[in-house]
N, C-alpha and C positions, 0 to 999 in steps of 0.2 A: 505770550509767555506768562506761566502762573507767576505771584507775584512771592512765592514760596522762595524760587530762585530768582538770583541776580546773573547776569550773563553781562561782563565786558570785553568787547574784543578787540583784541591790540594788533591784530593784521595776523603776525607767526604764532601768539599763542594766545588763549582765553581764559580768563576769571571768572571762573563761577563759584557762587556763594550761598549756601545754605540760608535761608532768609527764614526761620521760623525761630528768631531770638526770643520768644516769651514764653516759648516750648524746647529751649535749649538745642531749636532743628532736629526735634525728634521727627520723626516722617511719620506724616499720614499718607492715605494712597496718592492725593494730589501732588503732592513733593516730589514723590515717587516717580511721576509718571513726566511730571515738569522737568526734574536731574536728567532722565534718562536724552527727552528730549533736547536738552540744552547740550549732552555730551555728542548726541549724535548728528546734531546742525553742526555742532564743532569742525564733527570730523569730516561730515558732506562738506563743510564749506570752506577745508582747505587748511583748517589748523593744525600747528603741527607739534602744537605743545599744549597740555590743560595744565591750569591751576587751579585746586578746589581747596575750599575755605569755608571756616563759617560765620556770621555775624551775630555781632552780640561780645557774650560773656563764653562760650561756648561753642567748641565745633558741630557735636552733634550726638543726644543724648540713647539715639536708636529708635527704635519704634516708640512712636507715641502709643502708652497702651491703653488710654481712655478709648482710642478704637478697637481694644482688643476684649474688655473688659467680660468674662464670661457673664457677671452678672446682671449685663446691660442688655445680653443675649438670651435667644429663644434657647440654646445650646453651648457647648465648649465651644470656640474657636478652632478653624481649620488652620494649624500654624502651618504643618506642610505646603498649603496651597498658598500662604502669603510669601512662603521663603522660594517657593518655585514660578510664585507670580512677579514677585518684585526685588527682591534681596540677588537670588543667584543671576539672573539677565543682569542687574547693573554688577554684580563682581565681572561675570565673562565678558562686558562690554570693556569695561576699562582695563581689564588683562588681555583684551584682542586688539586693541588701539594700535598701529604702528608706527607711535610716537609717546613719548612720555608724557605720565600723570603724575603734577606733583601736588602733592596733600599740606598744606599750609593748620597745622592744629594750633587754635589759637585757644584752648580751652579745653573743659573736659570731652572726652573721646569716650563714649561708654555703651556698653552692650553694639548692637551693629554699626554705630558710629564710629566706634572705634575699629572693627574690621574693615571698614568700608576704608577709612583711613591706610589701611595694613595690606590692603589690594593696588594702591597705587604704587609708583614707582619710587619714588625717593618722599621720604614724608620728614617734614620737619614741624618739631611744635616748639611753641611756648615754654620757658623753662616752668612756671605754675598751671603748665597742661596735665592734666593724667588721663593714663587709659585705662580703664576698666573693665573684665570681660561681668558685664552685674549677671549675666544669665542666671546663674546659679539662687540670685535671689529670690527668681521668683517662678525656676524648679527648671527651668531650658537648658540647653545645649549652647555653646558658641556658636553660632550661624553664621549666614555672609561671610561664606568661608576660614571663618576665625579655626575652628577645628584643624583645618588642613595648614592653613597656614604657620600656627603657631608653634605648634611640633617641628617644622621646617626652619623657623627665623631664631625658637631657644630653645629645641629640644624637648621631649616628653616630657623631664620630669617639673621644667619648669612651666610648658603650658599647662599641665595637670593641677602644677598649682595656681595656678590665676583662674584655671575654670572654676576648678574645688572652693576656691576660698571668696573671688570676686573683690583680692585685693589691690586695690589702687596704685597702679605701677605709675612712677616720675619718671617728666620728662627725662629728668635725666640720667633714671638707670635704665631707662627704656633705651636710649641710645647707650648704654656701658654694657647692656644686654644685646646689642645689636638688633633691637628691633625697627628701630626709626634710623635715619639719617645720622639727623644734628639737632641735640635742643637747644636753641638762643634765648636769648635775654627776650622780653617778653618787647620790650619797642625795635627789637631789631629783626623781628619774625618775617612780618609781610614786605619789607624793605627787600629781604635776604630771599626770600621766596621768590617774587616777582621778578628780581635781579634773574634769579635760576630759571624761570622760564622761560625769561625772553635769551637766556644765552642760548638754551635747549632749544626754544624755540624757532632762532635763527642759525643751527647747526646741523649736521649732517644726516636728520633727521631719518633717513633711508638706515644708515647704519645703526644708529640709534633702536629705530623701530626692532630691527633686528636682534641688536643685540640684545633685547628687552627677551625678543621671544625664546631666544639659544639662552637664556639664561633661567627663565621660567619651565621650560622645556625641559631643562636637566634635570628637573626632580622627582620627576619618572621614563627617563632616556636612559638605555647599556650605553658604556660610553662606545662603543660600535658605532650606535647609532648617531650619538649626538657628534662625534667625530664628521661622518658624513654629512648633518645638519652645516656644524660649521663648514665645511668644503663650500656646499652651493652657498649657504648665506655670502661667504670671501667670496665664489665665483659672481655673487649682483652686484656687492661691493665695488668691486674693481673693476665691472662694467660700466660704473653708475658716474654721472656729471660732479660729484660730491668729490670721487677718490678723484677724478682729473683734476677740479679745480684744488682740490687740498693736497697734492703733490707740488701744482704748480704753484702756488701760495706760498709755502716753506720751500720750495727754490727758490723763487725773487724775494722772499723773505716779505711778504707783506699778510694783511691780515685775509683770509679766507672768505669770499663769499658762496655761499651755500647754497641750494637750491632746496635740499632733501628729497634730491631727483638722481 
């Protein structure tokens, strides 16, 4: 494993960490290809919750663009081919998971760091975290799905303005805005995090999965359809070892063990 990422795993779920703290975990393509890989042993190997984090001072400041730098090049940069090489594969990886990703921002969140952040399931930062959509600084587009997402979490006129302006949204109107979770005190982050996915982690993770996808789903489902969706998701549900043993649990009144089976 590149030494870009950290991977620790706790049996139900895994910590992975952004390790380029003197580049504020801006990605180069090794980063890139190390995350992807760290998410996807995750998932082969049985995990059934992620937490991602970053080290340092900083979650992660987006593309490093000392490798993007046209002037370092024979030519412009092909950015299409980096946002189809490496940015949309890890957005659809961690929206296809079927289990929760939880985003730990312990610092700035800026240009795809900060989307990348916005793709996972429940994201909590640091109350002296901000996200930044910077694109605009230096003439782009929100990418890694910032575009799509943000019109969805505040609505057009507010993602219009964090594209347009590239100003530094706070923790903690980012959650008054409903874009994140929860912002905590800044020593109570990774305590509060890792508490959360080892709860998710050792919970009904089948249903969970699910309910992740019927709710991502809806934002281009007739509710016809998504009606039907939830039908069969409740009919695996209530097939599943999960709904037995958490029926029988709050009958004898004891705590639940889970399978996410």
């Amino acid at each position: 494993m590149s030494e870009s990422i950290l991977v620790a795993d706790h049996g139900a779920w895994v910590e992975i960490t952004l390790n380029r703290p003197d580049r504020l975990n801006s990605f180069n393509d090794e980063m890139h290809y190390a995350l992807r890989a760290a998410i996807e042993a995750a998932r082969d190997g049985g995990a059934r919750a992620i937490l991602l984090t970053g080290a340092g001072r900083g979650f992660c400041a987006g593309q490093d663009l000392g490798d993007r730098d046209p002037s370092k090049m024979d030519g412009p940069p092909d950015l299409g081919n980096t946002v189809r090489t490496f940015y949309a594969p890890l957005v659809r990886l961690i929206r296809s998971l079927n289990f929760p990703v939880i985003c730990a921002v312990n610092g700035v969140a800026a240009g795809a760091g900060a989307n990348i952040a916005l793709a996972c399931d429940m994201v909590f930062a640091a109350e002296s975290a901000k996200f930044i959509q910077s694109f605009s600084k230096v003439g782009l587009i929100p990418d890694t799905g910032g575009s799509w997402h943000l019109p969805r979490l505040l609505g057009e006129a507010r993602a219009k303005g964090l594209a347009f302006t590239a100003q530094p949204l706070s923790a903690k109107q980012a959650e008054d805005w409903g874009l994140i979770w929860k912002a905590l005190p800044d020593g109570d982050l990774m305590e509060t995090a890792r508490a959360m996915a080892a709860q998710l982690g050792n919970g009904p993770t089948l249903g969970l999965g699910l309910s992740k996808h019927c709710i991502q789903d809806a934002a281009v489902a007739t509710l016809d359809a998504h009606l039907e969706q939830e039908a069969e998701a409740m009919k695996t549900c209530g097939e599943s070892a999960d709904y037995a043993e958490g029926v029988s649990s709050f009958l004898e009144k004891r705590a639940p063990k889970f399978q996410g089976k």
